[in-house]
N, C-alpha and C positions, 0 to 999 in steps of 0.2 A: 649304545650311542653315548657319544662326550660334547658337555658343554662344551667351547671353549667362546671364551666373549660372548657374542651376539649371534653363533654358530652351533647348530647342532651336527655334531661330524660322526660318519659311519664307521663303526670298527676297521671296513676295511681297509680303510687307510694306512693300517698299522696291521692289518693281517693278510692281506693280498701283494704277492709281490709284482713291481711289474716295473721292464725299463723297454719304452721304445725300442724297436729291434728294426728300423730301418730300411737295412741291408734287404730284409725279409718283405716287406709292407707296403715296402715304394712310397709310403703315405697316403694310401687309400682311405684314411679317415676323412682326406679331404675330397675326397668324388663320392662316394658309396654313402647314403644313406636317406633318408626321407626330406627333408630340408636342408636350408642352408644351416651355417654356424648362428647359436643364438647371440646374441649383442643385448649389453647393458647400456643401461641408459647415456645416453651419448655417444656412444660409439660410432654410430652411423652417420654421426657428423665428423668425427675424426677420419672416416675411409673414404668422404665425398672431397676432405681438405685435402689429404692425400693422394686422390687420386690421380691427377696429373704427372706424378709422380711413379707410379704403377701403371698405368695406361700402355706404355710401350711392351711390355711386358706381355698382355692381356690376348686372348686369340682375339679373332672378331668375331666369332660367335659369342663371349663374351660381352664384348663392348658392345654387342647390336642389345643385350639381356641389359644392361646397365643401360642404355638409350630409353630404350624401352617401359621399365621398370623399377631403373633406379640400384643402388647398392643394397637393398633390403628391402624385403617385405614382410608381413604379417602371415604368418601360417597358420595351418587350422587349428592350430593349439591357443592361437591368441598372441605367439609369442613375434619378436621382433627378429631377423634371421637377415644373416646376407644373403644374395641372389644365386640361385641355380641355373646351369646352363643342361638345359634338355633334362631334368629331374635327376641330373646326379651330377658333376663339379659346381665347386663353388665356385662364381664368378671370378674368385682371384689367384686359383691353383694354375700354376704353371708346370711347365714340364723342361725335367733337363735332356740331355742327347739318351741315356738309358732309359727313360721313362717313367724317372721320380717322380713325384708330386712333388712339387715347393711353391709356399705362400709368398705371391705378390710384396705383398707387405715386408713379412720378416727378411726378403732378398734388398729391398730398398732400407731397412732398418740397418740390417749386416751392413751394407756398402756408405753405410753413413747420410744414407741421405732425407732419412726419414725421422724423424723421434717417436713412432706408435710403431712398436714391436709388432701385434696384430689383435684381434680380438682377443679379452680374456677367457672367452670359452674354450678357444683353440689352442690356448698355451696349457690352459688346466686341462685337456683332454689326455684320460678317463674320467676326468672327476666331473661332475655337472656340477652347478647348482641352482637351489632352486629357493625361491624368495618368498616371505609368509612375511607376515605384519607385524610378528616381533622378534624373528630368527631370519637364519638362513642355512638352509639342507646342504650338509657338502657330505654325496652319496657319490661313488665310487659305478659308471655305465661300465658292465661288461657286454662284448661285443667281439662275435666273433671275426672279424679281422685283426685285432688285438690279441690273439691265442698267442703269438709269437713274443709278444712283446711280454706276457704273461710265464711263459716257459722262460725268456732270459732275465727276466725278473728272480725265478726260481734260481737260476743257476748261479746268479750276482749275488744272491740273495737281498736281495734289494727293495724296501717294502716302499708300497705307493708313495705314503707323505715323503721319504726321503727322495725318491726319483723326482717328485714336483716339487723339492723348494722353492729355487724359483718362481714357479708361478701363482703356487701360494701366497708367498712374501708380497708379491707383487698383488693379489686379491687383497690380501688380509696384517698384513706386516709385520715385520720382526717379530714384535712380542707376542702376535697371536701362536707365528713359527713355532718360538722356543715353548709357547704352553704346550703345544702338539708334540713338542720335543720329550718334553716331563712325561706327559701321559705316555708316550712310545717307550721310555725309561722303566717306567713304576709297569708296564704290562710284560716287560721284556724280563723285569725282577720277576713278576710272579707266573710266566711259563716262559725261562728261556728256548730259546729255540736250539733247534740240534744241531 
């Protein structure tokens, strides 16, 4: 494990490789799993300001879970989560003519018409994190619909922290970046890779 700031982060950041593989995954991260995506604090008022905005988008099955229940609920973990339709999509995944996944939000983002990209859980996915009193855990969820994005990782050679700058940047900022940058540096000096 490496400090970096206020952060305790898993090696495998810097040893696991991994890049989205799309083509392959349709974006099943966003239907497939036990709850919805988890939300920090505020967020769920950021996706209620928004949603007018994504609404057309939305099936009605959907919009009847959002009537219903709202943008988010509380799951048995305690944790705060957007809403699920029938225990697997997230309220806001849409579907293009081949049967991608794509987030509400990030399509309304794309076309300009929005300023919240989407939750920060979903842009850091693999990565969770998880919040203590004087840190914050950035551990690296493996999961097997991610296999693929895991094999073109290998093949890119492309290790986690690099494939999520972005959304790193965007948790944690610049400077946290470049320290994760140093550390990836000083690890790469003492076992380069083949």
């Amino acid at each position: 494990m490496f400090q970096v700031k206020d952060t305790i982060v898993s090696p495998d950041l810097f040893d696991r490789m991994f890049v989205c593989d799309y083509a392959a995954c349709q974006g099943i991260c966003c239907v497939e799993g036990e709850s919805g995506a988890p939300l920090e604090k505020g967020e769920s008022d950021r996706l209620r300001k928004h949603l007018d905005a994504v609404r057309p988008m939305l099936s009605p099955e959907a919009l009847a879970v959002i009537e219903r229940q709202g943008v988010s609920y509380v799951d048995e973990d305690g944790d705060e989560v957007t809403s699920i339709v029938d225990g697997r999509d997230c309220v806001f995944t849409t579907y293009d003519e081949e049967g991608n996944c794509l987030c509400a939000f990030e399509r309304a983002y794309r076309a300009g018409e929005i300023d919240f990209l989407k939750p920060i859980s979903c842009h850091l996915y693999p990565v969770r994190l998880t919040r203590y009193s004087g840190f914050t855990a950035v551990n690296y969820h493996r999961w097997e619909v991610c296999r693929c994005a895991e094999a073109l990782g290998k093949q890119t050679r492309t290790p986690l922290y690099r494939f999520l700058r972005e959304p790193l940047i965007r948790a944690f900022g610049e400077e946290w970046y470049q320290e994760v940058k140093e550390i990836a540096a000083l690890l790469e000096k003492e076992s380069p890779r083949e």
